[in-house]
VOLUM-718021 format. One record per atom (N, C-alpha, C, O, CB): residue in three letters; x, y negated, z negated. Coordinates in steps of 0.1 Angstrom, whole numbers, padded with zeros to 4 digits, always signed. Each point is the difference from the previous one (the first is absolute). Glycine has a CB too. Layout:
N
ALAXYZ
...
This chain:
127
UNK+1059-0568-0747
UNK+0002-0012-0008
UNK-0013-0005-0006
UNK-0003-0002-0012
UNK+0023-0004+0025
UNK-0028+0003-0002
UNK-0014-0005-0009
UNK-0007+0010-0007
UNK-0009-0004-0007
UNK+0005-0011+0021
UNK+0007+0023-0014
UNK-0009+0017-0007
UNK+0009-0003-0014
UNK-0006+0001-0011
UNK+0002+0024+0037
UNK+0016-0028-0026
UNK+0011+0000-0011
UNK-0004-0009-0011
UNK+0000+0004-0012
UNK+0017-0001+0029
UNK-0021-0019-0010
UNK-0006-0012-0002
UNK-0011+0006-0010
UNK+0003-0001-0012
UNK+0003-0012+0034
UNK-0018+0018-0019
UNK-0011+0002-0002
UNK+0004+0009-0014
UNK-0004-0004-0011
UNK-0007+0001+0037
UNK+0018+0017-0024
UNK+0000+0005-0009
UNK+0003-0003-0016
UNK-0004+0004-0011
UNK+0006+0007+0032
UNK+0009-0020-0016
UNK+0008-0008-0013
UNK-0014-0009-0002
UNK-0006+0004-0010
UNK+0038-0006+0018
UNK-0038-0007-0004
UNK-0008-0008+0000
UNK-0015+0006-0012
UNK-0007-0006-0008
UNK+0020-0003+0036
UNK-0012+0022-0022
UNK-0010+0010-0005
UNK+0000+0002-0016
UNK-0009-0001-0008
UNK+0011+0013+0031
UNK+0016-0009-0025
UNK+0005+0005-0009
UNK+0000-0012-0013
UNK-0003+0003-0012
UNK+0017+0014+0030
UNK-0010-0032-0013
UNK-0001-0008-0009
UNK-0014-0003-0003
UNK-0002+0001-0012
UNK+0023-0008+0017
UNK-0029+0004+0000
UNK-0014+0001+0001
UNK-0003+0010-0012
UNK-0001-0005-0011
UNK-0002+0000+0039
UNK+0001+0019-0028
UNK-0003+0007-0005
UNK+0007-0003-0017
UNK-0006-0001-0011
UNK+0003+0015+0038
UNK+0018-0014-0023
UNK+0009+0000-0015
UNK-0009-0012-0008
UNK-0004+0001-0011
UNK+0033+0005+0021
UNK-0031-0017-0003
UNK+0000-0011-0006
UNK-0015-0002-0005
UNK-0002-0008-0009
UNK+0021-0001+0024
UNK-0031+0017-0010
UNK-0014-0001-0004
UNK+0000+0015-0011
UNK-0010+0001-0007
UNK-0001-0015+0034
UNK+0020+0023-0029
UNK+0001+0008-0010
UNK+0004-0005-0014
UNK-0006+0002-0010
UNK+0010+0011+0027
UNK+0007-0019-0015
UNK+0007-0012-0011
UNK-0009-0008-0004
UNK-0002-0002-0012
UNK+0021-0001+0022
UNK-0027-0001+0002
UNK-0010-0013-0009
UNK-0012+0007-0008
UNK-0005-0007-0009
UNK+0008-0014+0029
UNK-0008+0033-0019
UNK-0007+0008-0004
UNK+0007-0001-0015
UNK-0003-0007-0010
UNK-0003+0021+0035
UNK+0015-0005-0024
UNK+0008+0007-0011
UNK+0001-0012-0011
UNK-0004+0001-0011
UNK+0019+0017+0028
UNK-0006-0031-0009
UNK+0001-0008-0010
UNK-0011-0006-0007
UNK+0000+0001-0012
UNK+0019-0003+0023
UNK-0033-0005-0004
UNK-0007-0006-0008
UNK-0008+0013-0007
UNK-0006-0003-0010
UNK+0007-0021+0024
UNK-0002+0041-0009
UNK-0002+0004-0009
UNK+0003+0001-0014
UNK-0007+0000-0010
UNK+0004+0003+0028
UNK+0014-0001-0017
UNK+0013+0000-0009
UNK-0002-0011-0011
UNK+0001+0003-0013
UNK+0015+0003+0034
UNK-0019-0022-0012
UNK-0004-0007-0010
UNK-0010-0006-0005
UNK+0000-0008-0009
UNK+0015+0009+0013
UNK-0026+0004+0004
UNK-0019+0001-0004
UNK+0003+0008-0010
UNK-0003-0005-0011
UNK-0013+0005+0033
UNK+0022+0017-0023
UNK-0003+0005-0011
UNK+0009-0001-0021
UNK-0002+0003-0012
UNK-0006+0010+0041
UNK+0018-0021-0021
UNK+0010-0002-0014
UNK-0001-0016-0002
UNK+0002-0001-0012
UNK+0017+0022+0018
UNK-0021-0033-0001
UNK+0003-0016-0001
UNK-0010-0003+0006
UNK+0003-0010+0006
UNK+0020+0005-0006
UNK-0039+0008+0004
UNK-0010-0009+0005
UNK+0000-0011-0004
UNK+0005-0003-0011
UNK-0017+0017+0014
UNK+0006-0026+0007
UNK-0003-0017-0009
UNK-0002+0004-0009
UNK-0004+0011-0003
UNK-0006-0027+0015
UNK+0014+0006-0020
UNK-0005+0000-0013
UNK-0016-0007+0001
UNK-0011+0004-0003
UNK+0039-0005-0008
UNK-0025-0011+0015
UNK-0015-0006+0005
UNK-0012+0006+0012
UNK+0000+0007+0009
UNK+0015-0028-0016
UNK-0021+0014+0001
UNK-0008+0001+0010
UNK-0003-0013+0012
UNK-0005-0010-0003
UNK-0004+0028-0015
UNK+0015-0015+0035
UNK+0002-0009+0001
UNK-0004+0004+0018
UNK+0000+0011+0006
UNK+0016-0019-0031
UNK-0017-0006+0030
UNK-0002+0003+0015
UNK+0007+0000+0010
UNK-0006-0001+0011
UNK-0008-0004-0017
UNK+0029+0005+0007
UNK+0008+0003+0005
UNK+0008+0014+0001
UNK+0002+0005+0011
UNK-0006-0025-0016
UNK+0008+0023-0005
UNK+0007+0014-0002
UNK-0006+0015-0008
UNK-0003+0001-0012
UNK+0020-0020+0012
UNK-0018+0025+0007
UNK-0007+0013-0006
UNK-0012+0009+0007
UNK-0001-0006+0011
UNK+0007-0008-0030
UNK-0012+0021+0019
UNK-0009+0009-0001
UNK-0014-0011+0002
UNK-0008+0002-0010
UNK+0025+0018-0007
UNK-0020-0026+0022
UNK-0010-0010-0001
UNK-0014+0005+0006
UNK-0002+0001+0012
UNK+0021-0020-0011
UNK-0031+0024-0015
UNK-0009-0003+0010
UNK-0013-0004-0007
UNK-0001+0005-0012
UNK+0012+0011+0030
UNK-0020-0021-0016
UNK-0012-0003-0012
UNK+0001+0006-0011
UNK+0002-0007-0010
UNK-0017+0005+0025
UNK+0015+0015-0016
UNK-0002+0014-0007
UNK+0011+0001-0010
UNK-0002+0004-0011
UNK-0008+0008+0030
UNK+0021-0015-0014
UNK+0012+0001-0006
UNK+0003-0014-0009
UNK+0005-0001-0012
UNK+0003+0017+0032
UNK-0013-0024-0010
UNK+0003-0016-0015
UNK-0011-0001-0008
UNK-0004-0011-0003
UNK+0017-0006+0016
UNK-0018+0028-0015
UNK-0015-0003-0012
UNK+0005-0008-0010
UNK-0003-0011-0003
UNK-0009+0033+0004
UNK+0024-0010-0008
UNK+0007-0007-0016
UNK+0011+0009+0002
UNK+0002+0006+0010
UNK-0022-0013-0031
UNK+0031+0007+0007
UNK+0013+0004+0003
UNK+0001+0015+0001
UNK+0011+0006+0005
UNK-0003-0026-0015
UNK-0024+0030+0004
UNK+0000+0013+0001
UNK-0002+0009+0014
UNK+0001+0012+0002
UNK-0008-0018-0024
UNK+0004-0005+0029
UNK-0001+0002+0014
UNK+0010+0001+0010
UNK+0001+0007+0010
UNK-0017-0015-0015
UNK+0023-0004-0002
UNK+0010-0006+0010
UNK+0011+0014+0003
UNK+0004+0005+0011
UNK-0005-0034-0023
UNK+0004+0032-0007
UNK+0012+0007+0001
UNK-0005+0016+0006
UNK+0008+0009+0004
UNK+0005-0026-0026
UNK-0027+0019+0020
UNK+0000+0015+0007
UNK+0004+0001+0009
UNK+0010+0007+0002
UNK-0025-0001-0008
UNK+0006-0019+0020
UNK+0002+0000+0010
UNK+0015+0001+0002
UNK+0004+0007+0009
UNK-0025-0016-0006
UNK+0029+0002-0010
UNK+0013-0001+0006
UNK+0009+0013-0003
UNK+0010+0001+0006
UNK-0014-0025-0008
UNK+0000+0032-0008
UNK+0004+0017-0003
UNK-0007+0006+0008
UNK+0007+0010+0002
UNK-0003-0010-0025
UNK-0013+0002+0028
UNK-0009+0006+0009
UNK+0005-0001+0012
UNK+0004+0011+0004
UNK-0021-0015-0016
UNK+0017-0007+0021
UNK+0008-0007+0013
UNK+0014+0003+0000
UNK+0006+0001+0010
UNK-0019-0020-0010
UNK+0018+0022-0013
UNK+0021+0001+0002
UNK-0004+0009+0000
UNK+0003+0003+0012
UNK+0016-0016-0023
UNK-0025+0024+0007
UNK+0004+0014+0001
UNK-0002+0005+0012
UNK+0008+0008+0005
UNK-0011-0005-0027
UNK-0008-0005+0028
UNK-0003+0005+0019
UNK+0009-0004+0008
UNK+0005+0007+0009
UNK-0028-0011-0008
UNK+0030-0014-0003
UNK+0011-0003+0009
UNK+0013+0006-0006
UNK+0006+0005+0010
UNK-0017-0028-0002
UNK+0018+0025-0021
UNK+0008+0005+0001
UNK+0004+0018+0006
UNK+0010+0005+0005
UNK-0012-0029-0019
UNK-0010+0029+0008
UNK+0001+0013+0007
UNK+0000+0002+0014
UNK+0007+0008+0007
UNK-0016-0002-0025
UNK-0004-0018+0023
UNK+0001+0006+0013
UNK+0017-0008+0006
UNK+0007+0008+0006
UNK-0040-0003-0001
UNK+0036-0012-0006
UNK+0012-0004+0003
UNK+0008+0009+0001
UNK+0006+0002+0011
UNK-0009-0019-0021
UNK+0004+0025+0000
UNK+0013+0011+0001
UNK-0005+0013+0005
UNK+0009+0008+0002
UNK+0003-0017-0023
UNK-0022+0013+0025
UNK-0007+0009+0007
UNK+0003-0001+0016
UNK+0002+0009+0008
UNK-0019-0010-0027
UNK+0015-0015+0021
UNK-0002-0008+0014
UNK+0020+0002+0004
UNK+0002+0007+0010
UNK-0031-0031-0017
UNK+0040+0020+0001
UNK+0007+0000+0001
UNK+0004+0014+0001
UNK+0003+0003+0012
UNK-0003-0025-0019
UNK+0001+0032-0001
UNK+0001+0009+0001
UNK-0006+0014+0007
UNK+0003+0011-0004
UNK+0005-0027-0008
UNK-0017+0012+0024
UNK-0003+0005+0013
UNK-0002-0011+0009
UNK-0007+0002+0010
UNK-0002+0018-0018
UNK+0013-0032+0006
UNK+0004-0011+0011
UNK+0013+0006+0009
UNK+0003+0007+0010
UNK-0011-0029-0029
UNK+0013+0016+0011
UNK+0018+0001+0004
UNK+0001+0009+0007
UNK+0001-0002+0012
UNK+0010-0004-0029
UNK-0013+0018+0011
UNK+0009+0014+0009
UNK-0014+0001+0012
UNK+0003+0007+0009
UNK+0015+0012-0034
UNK-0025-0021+0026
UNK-0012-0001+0005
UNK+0008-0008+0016
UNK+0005+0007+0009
UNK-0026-0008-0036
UNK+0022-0012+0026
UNK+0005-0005+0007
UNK+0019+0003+0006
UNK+0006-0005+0009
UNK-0029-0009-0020
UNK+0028+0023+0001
UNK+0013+0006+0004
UNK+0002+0013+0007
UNK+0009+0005+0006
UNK-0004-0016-0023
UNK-0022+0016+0015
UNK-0001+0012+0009
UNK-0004+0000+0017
UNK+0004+0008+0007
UNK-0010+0000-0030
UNK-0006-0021+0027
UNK-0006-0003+0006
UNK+0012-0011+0007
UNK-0006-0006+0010
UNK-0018+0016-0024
UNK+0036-0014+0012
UNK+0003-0008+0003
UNK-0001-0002+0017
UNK-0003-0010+0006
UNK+0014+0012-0029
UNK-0005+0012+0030
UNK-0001+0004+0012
UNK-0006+0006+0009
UNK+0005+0005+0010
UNK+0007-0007-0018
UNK-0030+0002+0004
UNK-0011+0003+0004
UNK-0004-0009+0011
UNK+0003-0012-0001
UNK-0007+0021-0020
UNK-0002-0006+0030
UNK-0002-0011+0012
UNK-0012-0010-0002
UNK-0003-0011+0005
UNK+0012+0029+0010
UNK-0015-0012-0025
UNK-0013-0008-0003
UNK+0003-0008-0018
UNK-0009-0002-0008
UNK-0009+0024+0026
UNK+0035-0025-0021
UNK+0002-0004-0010
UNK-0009-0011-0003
UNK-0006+0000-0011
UNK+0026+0008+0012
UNK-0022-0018+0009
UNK-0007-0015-0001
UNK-0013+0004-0012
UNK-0001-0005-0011
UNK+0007-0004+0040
UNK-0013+0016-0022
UNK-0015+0001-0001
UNK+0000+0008-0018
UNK-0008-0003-0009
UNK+0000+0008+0043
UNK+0018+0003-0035
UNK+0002+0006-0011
UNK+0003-0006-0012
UNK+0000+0005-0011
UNK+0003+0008+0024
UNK+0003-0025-0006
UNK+0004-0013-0011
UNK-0009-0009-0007
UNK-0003-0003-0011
UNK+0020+0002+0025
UNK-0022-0004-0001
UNK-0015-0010-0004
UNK-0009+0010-0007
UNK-0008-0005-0009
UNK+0007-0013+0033
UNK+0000+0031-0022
UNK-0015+0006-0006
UNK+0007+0002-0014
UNK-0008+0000-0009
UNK-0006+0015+0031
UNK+0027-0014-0027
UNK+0009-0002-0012
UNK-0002-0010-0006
UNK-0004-0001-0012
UNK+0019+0012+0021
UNK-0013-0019-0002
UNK+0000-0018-0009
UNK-0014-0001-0004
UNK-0003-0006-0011
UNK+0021-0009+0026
UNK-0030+0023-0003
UNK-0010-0005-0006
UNK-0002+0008-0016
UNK-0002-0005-0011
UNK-0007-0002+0038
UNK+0009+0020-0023
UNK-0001+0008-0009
UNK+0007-0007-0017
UNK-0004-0002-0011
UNK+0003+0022+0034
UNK+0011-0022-0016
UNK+0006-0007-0015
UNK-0006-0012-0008
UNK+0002-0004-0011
UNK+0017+0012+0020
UNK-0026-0014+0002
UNK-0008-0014-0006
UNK-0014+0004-0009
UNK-0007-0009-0006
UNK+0015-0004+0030
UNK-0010+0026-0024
UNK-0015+0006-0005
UNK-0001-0006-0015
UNK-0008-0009-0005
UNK+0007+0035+0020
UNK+0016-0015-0024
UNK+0000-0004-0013
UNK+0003-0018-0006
UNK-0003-0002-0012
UNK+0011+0030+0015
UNK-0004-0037+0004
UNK+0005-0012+0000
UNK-0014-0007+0001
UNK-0004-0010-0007
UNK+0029+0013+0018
UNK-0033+0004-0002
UNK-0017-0007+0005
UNK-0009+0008-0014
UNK-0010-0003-0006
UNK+0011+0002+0042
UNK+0007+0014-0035
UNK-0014+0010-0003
UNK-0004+0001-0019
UNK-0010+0005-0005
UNK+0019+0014+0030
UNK+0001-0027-0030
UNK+0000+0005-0016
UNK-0011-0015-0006
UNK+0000-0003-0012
UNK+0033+0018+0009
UNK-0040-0023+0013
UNK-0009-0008-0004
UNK-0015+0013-0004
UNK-0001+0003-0012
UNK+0015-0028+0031
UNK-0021+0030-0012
UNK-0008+0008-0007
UNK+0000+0009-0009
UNK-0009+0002-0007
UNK+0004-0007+0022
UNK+0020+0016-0016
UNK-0004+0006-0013
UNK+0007-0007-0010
UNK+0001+0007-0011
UNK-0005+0014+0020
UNK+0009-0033-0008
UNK+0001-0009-0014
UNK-0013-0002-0004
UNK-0004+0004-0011
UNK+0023-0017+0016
UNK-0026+0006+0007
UNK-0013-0010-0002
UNK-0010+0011-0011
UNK-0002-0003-0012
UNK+0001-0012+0041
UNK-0003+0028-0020
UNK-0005+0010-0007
UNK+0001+0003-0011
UNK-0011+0002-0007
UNK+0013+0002+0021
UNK+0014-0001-0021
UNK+0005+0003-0011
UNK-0003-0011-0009
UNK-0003+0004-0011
UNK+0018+0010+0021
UNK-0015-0027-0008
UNK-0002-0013-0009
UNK-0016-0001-0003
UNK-0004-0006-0011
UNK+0026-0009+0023
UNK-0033+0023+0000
UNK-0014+0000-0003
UNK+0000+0007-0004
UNK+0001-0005-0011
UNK-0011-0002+0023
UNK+0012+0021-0015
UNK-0001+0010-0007
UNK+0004-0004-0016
UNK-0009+0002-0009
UNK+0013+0011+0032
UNK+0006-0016-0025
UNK+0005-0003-0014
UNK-0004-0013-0007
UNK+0003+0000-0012
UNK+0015+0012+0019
UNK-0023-0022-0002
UNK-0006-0010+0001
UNK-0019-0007+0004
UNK-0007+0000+0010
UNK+0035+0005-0006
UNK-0030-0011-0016
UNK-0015-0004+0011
UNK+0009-0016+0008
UNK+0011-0004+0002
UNK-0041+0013-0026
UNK+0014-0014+0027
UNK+0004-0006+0007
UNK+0005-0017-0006
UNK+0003-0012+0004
UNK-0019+0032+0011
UNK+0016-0014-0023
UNK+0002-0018-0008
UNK+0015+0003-0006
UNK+0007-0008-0006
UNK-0035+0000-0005
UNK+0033+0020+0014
UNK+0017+0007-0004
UNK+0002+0005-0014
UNK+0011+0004-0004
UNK+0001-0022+0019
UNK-0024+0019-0023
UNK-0001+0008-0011
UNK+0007+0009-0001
UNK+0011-0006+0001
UNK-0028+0001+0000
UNK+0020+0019-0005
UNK-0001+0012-0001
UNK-0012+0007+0000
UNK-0010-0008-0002
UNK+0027+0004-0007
UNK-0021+0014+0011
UNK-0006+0010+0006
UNK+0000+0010-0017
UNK+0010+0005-0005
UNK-0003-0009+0038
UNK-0019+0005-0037
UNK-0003+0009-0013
UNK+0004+0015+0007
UNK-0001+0010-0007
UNK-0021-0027-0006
């Protein structure tokens, strides 16, 4: 029962941090703010230079979360439907969840990168 608990528990976990991937990819890359603003969005020095920044970052950022989203889901799931009955499911879960947190944490540097590269530092363009 509690192995049961866990697994379902695993499963929404997983579904539900793919979705959020997918969706604000989804809509970083088609409806970013329109403003620039400090609440909602892609926020980081680099990115609120001016509005040529704003919107890379936010086409740049949707496209890592929404791919990896559907990448993540689609060797999530069956991932966790195969492993369901492994004795060491626990451990294979948490190293899952973490793993899945990489792209959600990890698409801050090759935005940041990509916005220095294409960008000086005052948010120009780059000759």
């Amino acid at each position: 029962m509690e192995k049961e608990i866990l697994f379902w528990s695993a499963m929404v976990y997983t579904v539900l941090l793919c979705a959020t991937m997918i969706g604000f990819g989804w809509l970083f890359l088609h409806r970013p703010p329109k403003d620039i603003n400090s609440l909602y969005g892609y926020r980081t020095s680099m990115s609120m230079k001016n509005r040529r920044t704003w919107l890379f970052a936010h086409q740049y950022a949707g496209k890592i979360w929404f791919y990896s989203g559907i990448i993540s889901f689609v060797v999530s799931v069956p991932l966790l439907l195969f492993t369901r009955k492994v004795n060491c499911f626990e451990t294979l879960t948490t190293i899952l969840l973490f793993v899945l947190m990489v792209p959600v944490i990890g698409v801050i540097l090759p935005t940041e990168r990509a916005l220095r590269k294409r960008f000086d530092r005052f948010g120009n363009p780059k000759e």
